[in-house]
N, C-alpha and C positions, 0 to 999 in steps of 0.2 A: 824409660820408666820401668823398672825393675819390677819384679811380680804383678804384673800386669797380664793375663792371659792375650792371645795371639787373636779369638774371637770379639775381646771389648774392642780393639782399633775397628776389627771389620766393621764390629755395630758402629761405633761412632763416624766411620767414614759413609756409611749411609745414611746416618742420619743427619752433616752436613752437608753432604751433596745436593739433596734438593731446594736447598735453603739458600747454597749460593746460586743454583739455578736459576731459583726464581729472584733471587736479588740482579742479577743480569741481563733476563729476558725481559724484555720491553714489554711495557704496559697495553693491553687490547685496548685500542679502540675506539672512543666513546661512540654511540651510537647516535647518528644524527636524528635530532627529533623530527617529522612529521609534519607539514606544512603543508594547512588545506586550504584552499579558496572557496566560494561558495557554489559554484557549477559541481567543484568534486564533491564537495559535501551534501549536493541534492544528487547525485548519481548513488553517493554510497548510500543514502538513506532510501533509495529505490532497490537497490539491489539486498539491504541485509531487511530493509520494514516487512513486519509482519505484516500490516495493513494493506499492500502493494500486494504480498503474494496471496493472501485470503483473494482480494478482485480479481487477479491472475488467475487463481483456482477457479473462481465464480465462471470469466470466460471461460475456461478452459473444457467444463461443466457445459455450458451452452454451443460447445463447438459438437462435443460429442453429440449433443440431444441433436444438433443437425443432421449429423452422420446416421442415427436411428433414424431419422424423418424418413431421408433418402432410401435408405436401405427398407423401411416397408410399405414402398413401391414395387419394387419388386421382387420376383417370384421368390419362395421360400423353398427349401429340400430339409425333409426332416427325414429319420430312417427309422419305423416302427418296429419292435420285436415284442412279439406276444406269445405266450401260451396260455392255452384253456383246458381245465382237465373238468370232464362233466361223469356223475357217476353214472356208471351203468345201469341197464335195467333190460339186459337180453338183447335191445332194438340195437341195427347201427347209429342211431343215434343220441344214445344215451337216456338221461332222465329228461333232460333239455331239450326239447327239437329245436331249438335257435342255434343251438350250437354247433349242430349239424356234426355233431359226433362226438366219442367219447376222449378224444385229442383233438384238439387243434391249434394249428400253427402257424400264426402271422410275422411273418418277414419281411418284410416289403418297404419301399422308399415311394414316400409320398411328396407329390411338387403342388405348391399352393398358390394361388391368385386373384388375387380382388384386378379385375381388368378392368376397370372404373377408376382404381387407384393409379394408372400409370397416366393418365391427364389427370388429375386433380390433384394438384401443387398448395392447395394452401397450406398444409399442416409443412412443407419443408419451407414456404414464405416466412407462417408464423417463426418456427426455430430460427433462421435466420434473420428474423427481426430481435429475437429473444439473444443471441448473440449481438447482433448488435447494442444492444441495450447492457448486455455485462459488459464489452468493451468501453463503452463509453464509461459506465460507474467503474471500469480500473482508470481510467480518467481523472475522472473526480477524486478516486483517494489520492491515486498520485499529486494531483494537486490542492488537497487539506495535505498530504502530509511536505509539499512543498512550501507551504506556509508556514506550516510547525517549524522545520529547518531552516527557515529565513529567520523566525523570530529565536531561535535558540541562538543562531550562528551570529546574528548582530547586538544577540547579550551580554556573546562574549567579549564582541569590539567595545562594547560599551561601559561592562565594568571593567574591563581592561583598562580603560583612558579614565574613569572615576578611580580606578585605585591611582593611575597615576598624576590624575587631581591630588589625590589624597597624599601623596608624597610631594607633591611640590606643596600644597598648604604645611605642611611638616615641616620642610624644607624653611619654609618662609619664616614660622613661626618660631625657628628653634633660632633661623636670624635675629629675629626680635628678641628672644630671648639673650642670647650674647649682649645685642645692642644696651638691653635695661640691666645687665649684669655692671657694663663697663661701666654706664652712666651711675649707677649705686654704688661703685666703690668710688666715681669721683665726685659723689656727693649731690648729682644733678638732678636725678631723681627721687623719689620714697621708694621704700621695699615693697611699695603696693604692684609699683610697676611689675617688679619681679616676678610676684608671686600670679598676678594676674597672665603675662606672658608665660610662666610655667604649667595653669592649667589649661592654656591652648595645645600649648607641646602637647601633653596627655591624652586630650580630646582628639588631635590629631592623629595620634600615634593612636587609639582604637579607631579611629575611624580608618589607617590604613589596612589594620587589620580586620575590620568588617568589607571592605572592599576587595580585598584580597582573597577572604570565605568566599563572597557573591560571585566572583572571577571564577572560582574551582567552581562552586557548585554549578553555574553555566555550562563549564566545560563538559562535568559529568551527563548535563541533561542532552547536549549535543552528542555525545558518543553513547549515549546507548542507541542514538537512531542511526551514525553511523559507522558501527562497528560491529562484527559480531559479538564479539566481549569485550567489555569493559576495558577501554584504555584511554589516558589519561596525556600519555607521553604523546601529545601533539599539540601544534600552533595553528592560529588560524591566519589568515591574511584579511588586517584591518582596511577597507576600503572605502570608509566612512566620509571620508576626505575627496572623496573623486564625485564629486556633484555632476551628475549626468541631466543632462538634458530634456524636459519633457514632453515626450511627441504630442503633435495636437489633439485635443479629443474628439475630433470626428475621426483622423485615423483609431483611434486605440478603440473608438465604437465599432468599427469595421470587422476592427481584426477579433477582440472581445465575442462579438456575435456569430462569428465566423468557425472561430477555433471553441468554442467553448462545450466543454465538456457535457455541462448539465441541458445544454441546448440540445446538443445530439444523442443524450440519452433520452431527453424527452420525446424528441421526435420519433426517434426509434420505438420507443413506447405505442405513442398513438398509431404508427403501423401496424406494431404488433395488432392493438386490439382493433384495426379497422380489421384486418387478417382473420382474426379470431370469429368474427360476424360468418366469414364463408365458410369457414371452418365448421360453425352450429351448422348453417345451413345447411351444407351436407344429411346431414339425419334425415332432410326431408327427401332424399334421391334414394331410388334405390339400389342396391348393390349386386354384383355378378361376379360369382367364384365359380372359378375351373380347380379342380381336382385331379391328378394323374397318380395311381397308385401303379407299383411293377413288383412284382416280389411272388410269395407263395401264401397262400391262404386254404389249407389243405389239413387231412387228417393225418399226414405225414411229413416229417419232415425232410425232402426229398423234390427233386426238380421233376423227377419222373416215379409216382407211384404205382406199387405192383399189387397193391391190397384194394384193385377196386371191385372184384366179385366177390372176399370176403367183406367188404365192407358194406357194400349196395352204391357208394357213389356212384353212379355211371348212370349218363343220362341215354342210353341206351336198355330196349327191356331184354330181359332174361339174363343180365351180365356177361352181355356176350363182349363188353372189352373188357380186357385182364391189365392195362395197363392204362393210365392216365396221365398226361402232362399237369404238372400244377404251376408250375412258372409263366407267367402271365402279366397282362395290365389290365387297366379296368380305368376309366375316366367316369366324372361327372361335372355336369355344370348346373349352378344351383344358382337363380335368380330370385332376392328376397327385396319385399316391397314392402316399405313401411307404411300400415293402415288407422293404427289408433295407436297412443302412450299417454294417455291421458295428458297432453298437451304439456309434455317436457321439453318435446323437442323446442315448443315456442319461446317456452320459459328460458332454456338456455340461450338463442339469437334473441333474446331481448335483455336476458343478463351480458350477452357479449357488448350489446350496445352501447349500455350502462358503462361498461368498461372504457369503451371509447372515448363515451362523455367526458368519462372523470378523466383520459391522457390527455383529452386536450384542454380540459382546465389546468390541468398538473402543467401543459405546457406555455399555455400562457402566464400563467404562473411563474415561471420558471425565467422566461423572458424579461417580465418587472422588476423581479429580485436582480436581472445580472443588469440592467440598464441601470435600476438602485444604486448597487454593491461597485459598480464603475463612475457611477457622478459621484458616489462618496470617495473613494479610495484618488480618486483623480484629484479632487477639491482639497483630500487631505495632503497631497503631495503638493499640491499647485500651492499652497497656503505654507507648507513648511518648507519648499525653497524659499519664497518670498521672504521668508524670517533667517532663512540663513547670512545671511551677508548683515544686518541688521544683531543677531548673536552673535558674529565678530571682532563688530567695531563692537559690542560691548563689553567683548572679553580683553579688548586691546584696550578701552580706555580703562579700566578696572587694573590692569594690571600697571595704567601709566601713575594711574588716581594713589597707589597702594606705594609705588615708588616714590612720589612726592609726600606722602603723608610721613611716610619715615624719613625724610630729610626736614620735614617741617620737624618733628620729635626728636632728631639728632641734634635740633638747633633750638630746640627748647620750645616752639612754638604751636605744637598739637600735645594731643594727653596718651595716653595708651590705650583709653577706648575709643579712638578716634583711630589709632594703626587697626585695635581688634577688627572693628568695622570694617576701614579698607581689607581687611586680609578676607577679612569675611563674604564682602564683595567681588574682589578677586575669585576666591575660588566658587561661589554661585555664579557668577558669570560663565567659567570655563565649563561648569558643568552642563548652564544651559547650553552651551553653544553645542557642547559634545552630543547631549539631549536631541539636540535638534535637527544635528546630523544624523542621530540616530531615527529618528522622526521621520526624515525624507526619505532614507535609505530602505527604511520598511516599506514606506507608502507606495516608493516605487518599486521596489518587489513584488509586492500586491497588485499592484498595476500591472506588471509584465509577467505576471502571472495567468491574471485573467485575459490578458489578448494573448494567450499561448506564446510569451518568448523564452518560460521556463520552461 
């Protein structure tokens, strides 16, 4: 090509090249979706739930308050550093005589003890009752929010099988629909039939897509519990269908009472405040602190002072030493006995008692509610197997009823609201049955919940 610069080929040869590149290069990949079951989907909602790590925190909170208990038992070391500056007034001691001069300088490491305190355990009994008691309530959310996760994760099995209700009634009805098409062009029918089978189609065809919204928005509600952001691109594994067996309820009282959460925080409670009673009492004993002070308390700052016949410290007369040690210890032991508080002390072991009271009504309490929450949840599973097999056969006759109606109507011998009907029974039947599995499926999740097998 003639007057063509030597730089337009270069441009063009670059800018085909990447084009047949990527026409050549194999397509990436698709990325396989995400397939959870429901043990994974109650571990992920453990591990991203805020509600999990809040109780988490709460223990974690109660382990430390143990660790304080412990630790002020025994002995403390603190390390003092002071100066005193007092004005003068000619004397060596200043304006101040307490100050015992017009410098002074405290250094010193002080070691502290309540020796009463190294046998008397309740205050680290109580915190490790108090931890126990956070333990057990990360329990509890753990298991509210393993319920939430049950009920989200079999919303989604559930409008999953209603949307695909909703497409086999579609399915059915756009049949019918052909069916009364053919018969009005041979004359066998009215255009009623038609037009009557064409607002099923319609009906259908929204009602797949209200099935289909209810399907996504499930999903959304299941992944914000277990995911940390928002995602969409996963399946779940329907196991709706696998009818498990229900152990008997004297075992599941067993294990229910055994493992349960709100049992063992209760309990842990009413320790707590039986605890709490020694704990008041205490006020009433009295207490014995040692004191060991080592350092320099001196008008110098210096381990060996040479300012002590300018100064007059020297407990010698006429200042006949010229020098003094300051570095030094000094103990005390100071034994305090409690005599009057205007009857606090009593008020407090009789508020702790009060406390007691009310752990163990919280705990019996506690007790009724889960023998309740177990004869209902048991009753409600025992009751929706029992209808399972019963919703079968009535989705299989429904479906036999719906096949016969349209051979009676291909043969001239039923009307078109007699198919609408069967169709219409057909697909209520499949739904209750679906329903119903979903029914069981909770119940016994709920059930295996509360005797701890989740």
């Amino acid at each position: 090509m003639p007057g063509k610069p030597k730089h337009f080929y270069t441009l063009l040869l670059f800018t085909i090249t990447p084009l047949l590149i990527a026409q050549q290069s194999p397509p990436a990949p698709a990325t396989a979706a995400l397939t959870i079951d429901l043990p994974e989907a109650i571990a992920r909602a453990r591990k991203y739930g805020a509600q999990i790590e809040s109780a988490n925190i709460a223990a974690a909170l109660a382990r430390e308050d143990r660790a304080q208990a412990k630790a002020a038992t025994l002995p403390s070391v603190n390390a003092m550093n002071q100066f005193i500056y007092t004005e003068g007034n000619g004397t060596p001691s200043g304006v101040f005589v307490a100050n015992d001069g017009v410098h002074v300088y405290n250094e010193q490491a002080v070691v502290h003890e309540d020796l009463f305190s190294l046998v008397r355990r309740g205050e680290i009994r109580v915190a490790e009752a108090a931890e126990a008691v956070a333990k057990a309530k990360a329990d509890v959310a753990a298991r509210g929010l393993n319920a939430t996760v049950i009920q989200d994760y079999y919303a989604i099995a559930s409008a999953q099988r209603k949307a695909a209700n909703a497409q086999t009634s579609l399915a059915e009805a756009q049949h019918f629909l052909d069916i009364t098409q053919k018969q009005e062009r041979g004359g066998e029918v009215a255009h009623a039939d038609v037009i009557k089978a064409r607002l099923q189609v319609e009906q259908h065809q929204r009602d797949v897509q209200d099935a289909q919204l209810a399907a996504e928005k499930a999903k959304i509600a299941l992944a914000v519990l277990i995911f940390p952001s928002l995602q969409l691109d996963y399946s779940i594994v329907d196991d709706l269908s696998q009818v498990a067996v229900l152990p008997p309820l004297s075992e599941a009282s067993v294990q229910a009472t055994t493992k349960s959460p709100d049992l063992r925080a209760a309990r842990a409670s009413v320790s707590e405040a039986r605890l709490g009673i020694s704990v008041a009492r205490y006020a009433y004993l009295p207490t014995f602190g040692l004191d060991l002070w080592y350092g320099i308390d001196a008008n110098q700052f210096a381990a060996v002072s040479s300012e002590a016949e300018s100064t007059g410290r020297s407990t010698l007369p006429h200042f006949e030493v010229r020098n003094r040690q300051n570095l030094g210890y000094s103990a005390a032991a100071t034994l305090t006995i409690p005599v009057w508080n205007w009857g606090s002390t009593h008020s407090k072991v009789k508020q702790a008692m009060l406390k007691e009271r009310q752990a163990e009504l919280d705990l019996t309490l506690a007790q009724k509610q889960l023998q309740a929450e177990l004869a209902s949840t048991y009753r409600e599973a025992e009751t929706a197997l029992s209808q399972v097999q019963s919703l079968r056969s009535s989705g299989d006759l429904s479906a036999e009823s719906l096949r016969l109606t349209l051979l009676r109507y291909e043969a001239g011998e039923a009307t078109a609201l007699e198919v609408v009907d069967a169709q219409t029974t057909a697909s209520q039947a499949r739904g209750a049955y679906d329903d119903g599995l979903l029914r069981y499926r909770v119940a016994l999740a709920n059930l295996q919940t509360l005797t701890g097998n989740f």
